[in-house]
Structures are given as C-alpha cells and as structure tokens.
N, CA, C and O atoms as CSV, one atom per row, in Angstrom:
chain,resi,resn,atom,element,x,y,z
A,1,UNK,N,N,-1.140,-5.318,12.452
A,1,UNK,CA,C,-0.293,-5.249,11.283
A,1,UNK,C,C,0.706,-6.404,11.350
A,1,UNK,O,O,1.221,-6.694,12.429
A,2,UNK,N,N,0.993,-7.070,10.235
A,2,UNK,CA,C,1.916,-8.085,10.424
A,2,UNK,C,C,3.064,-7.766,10.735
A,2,UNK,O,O,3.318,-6.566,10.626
A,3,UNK,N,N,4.143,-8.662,11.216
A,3,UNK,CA,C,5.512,-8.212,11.709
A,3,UNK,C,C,6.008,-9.005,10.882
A,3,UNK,O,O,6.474,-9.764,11.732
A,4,UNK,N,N,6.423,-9.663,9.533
A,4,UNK,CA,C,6.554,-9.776,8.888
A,4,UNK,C,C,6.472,-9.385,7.646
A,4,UNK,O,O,5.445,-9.626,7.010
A,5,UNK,N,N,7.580,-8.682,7.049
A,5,UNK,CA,C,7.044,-8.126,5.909
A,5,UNK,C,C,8.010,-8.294,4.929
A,5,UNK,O,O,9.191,-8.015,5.135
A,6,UNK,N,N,7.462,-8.866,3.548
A,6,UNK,CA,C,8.245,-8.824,2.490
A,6,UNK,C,C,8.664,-7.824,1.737
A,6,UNK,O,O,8.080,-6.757,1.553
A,7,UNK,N,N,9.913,-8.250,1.200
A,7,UNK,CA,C,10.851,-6.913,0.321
A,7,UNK,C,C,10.135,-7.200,-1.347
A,7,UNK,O,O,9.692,-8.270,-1.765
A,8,UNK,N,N,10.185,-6.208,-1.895
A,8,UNK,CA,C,10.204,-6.624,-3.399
A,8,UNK,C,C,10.302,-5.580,-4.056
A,8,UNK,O,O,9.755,-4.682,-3.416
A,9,UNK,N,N,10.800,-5.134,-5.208
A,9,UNK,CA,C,11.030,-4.014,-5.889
A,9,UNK,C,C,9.856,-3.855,-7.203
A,9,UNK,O,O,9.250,-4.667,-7.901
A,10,UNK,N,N,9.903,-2.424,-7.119
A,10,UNK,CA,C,8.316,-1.634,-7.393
A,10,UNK,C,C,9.299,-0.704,-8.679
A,10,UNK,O,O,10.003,0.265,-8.397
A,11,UNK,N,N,9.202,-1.028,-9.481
A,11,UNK,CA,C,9.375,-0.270,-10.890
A,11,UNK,C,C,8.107,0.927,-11.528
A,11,UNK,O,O,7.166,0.504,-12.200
A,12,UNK,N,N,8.274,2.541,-11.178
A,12,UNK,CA,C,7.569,3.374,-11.303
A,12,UNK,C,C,8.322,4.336,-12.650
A,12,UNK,O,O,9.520,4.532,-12.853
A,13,UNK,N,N,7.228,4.779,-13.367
A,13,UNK,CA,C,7.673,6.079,-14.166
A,13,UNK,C,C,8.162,7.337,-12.967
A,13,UNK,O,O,7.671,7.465,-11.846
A,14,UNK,N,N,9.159,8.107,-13.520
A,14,UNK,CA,C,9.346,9.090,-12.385
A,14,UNK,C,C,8.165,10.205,-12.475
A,14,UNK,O,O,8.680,11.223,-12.014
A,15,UNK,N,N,6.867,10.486,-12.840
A,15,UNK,CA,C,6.354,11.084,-12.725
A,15,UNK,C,C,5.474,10.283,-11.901
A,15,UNK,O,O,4.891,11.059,-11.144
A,16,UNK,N,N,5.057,8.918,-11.668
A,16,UNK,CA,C,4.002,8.716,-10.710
A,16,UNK,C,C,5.231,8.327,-9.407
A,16,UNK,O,O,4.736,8.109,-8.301
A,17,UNK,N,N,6.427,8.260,-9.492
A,17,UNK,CA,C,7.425,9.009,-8.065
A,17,UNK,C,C,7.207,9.644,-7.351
A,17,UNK,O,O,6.952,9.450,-6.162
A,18,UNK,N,N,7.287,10.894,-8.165
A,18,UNK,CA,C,7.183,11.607,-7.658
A,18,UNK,C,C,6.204,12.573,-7.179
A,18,UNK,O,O,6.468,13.570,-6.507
A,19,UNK,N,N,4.964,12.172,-7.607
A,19,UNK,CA,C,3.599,12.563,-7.166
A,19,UNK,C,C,3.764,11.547,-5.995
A,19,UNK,O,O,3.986,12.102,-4.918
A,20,UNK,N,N,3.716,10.395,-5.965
A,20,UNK,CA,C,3.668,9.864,-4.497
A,20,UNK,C,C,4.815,10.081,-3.664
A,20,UNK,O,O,4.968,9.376,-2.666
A,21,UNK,N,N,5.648,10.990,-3.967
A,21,UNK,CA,C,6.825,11.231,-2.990
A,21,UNK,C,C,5.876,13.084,-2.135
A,21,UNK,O,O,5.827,13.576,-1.008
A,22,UNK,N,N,5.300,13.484,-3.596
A,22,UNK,CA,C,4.408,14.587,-2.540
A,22,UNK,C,C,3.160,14.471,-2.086
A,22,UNK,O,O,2.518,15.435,-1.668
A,23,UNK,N,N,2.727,13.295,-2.134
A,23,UNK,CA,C,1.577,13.099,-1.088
A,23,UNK,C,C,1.942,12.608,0.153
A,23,UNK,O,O,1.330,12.862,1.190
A,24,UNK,N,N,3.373,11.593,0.035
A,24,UNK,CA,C,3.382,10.896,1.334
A,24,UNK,C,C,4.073,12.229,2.184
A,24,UNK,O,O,3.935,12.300,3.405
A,25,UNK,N,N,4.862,13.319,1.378
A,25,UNK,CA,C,5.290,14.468,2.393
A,25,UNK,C,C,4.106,15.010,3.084
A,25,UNK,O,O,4.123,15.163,4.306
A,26,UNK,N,N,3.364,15.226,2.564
A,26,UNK,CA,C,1.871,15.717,2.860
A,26,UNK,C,C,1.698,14.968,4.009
A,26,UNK,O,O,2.054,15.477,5.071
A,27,UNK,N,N,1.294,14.032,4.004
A,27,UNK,CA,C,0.988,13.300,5.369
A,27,UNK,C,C,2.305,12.645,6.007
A,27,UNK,O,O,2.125,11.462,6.294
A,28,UNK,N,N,3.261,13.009,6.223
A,28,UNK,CA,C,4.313,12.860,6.763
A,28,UNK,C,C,4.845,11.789,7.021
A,28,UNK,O,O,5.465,11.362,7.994
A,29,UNK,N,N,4.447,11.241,5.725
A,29,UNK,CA,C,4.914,9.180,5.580
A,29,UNK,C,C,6.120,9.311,4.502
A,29,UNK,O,O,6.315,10.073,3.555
A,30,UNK,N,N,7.126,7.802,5.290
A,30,UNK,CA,C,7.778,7.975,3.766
A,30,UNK,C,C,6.962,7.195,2.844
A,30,UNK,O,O,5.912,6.581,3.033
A,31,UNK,N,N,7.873,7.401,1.525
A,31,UNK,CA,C,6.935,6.654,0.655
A,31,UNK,C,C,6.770,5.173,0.711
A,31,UNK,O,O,5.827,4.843,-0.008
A,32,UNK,N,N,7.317,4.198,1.278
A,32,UNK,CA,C,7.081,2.790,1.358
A,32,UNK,C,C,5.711,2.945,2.316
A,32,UNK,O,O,4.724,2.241,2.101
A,33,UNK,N,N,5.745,3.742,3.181
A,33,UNK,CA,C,4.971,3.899,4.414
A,33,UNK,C,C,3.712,4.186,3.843
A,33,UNK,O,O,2.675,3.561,4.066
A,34,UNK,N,N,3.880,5.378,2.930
A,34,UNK,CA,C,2.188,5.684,1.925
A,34,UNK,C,C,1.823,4.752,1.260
A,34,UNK,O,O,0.646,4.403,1.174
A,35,UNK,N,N,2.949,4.107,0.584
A,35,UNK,CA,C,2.198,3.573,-1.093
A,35,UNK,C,C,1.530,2.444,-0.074
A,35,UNK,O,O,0.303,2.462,0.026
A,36,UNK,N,N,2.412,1.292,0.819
A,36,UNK,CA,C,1.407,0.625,1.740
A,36,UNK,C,C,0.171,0.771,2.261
A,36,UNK,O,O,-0.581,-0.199,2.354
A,37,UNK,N,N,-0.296,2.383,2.787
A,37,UNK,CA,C,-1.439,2.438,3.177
A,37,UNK,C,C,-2.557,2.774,2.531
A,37,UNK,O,O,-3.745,2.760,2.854
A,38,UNK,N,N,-1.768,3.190,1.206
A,38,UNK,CA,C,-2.705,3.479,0.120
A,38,UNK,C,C,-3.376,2.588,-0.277
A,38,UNK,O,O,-4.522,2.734,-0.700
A,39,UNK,N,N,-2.595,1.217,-0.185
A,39,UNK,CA,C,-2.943,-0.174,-1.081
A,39,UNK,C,C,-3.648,-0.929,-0.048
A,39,UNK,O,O,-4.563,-1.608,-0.513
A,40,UNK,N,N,-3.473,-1.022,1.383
A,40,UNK,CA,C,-4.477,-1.524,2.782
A,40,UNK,C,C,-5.872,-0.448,2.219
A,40,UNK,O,O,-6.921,-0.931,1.794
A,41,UNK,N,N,-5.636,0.932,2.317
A,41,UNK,CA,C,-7.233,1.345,1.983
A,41,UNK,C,C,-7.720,0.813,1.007
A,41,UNK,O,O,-8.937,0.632,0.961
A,42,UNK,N,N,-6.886,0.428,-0.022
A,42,UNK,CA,C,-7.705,-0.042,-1.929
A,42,UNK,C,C,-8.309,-1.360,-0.987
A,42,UNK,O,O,-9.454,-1.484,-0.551
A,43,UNK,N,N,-7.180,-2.263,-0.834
A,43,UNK,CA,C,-8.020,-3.800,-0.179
A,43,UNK,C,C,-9.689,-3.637,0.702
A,43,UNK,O,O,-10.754,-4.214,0.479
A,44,UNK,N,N,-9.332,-2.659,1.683
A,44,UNK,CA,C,-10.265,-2.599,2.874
A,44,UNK,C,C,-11.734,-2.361,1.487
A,44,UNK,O,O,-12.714,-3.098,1.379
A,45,UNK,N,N,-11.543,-1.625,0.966
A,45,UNK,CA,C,-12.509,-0.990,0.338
A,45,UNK,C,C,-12.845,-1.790,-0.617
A,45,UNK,O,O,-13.954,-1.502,-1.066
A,46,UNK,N,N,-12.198,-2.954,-1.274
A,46,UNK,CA,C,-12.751,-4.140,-1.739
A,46,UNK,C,C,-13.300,-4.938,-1.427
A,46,UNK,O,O,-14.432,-5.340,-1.695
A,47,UNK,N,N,-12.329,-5.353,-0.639
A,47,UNK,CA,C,-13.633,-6.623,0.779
A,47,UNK,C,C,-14.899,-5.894,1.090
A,47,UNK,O,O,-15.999,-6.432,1.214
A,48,UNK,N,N,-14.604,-4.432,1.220
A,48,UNK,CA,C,-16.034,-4.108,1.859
A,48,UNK,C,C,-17.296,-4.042,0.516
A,48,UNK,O,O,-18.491,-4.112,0.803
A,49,UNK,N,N,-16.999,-3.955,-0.384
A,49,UNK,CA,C,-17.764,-3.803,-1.812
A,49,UNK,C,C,-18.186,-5.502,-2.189
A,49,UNK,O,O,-19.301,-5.913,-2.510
A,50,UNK,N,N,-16.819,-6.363,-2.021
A,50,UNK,CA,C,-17.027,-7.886,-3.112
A,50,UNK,C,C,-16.904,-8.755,-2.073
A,50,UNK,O,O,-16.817,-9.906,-2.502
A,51,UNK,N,N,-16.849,-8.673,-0.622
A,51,UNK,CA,C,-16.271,-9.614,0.744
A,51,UNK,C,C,-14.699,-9.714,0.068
A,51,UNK,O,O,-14.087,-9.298,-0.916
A,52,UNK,N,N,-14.398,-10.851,1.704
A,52,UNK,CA,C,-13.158,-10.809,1.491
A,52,UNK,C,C,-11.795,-11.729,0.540
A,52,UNK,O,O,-12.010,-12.727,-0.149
A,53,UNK,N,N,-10.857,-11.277,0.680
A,53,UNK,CA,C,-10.081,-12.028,-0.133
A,53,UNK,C,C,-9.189,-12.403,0.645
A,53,UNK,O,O,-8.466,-11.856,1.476
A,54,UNK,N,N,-9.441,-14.118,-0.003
A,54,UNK,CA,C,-8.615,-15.410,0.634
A,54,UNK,C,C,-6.914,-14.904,0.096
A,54,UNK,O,O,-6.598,-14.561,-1.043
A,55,UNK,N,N,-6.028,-14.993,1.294
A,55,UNK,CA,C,-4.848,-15.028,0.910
A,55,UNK,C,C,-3.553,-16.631,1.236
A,55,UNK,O,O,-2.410,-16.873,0.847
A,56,UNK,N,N,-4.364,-17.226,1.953
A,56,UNK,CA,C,-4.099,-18.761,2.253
A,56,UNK,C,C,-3.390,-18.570,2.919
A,56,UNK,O,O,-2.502,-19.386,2.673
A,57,UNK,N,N,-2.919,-17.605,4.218
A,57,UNK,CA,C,-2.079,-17.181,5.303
A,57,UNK,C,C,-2.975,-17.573,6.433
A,57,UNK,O,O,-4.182,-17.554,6.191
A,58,UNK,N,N,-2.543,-17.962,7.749
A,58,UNK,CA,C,-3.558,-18.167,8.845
A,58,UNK,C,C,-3.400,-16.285,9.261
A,58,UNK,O,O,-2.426,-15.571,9.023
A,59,UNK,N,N,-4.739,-15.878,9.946
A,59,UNK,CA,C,-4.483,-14.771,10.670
A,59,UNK,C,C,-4.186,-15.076,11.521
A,59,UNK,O,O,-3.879,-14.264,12.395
C-alpha cells in the first residue's frame, strides 16, 4: 500500500453517507478506510476484466 496518500474532498448526498457509514460499521472500517477499499476492489476487478491501468507513477 502506498505511504503516501493524498487528501481531497468527496462531496456525497447524505443518503449515499450514510449507507456507506453502515457498511463500513459492518466491517469495522471507518469510512475513508471503506470507501478506499471499495474503490482498490472496483480497480483490481478492472485490470482483471480490461488489463491494467497506466497511472504514470513508478511502482
């Protein structure tokens, strides 16, 4: 996982809030912690469907 990580602000309706405020309770993430791993599974599961995507970062 990178040790670098950027800030940026995420503008939500409070109803998709707060549905992701009770899933990440569910799995005992906060929500920066879910919506992140939610969006690593969307990626993983793209690359694995279309290959991967260039982000012009060295790994």
């Amino acid at each position: 996982m990178a040790a670098n990580k950027r800030v940026f602000t995420l503008r939500l309706s409070d109803e998709v809030f707060d549905k992701i405020g009770i899933l990440a309770t569910k799995e005992h993430r906060s929500m920066t912690n879910y919506i992140e791993y939610v969006l690593i599974q969307h990626l993983e599961q793209l690359e694995k469907e279309q290959g991967k995507i260039q982000s012009g970062q060295k790994e």
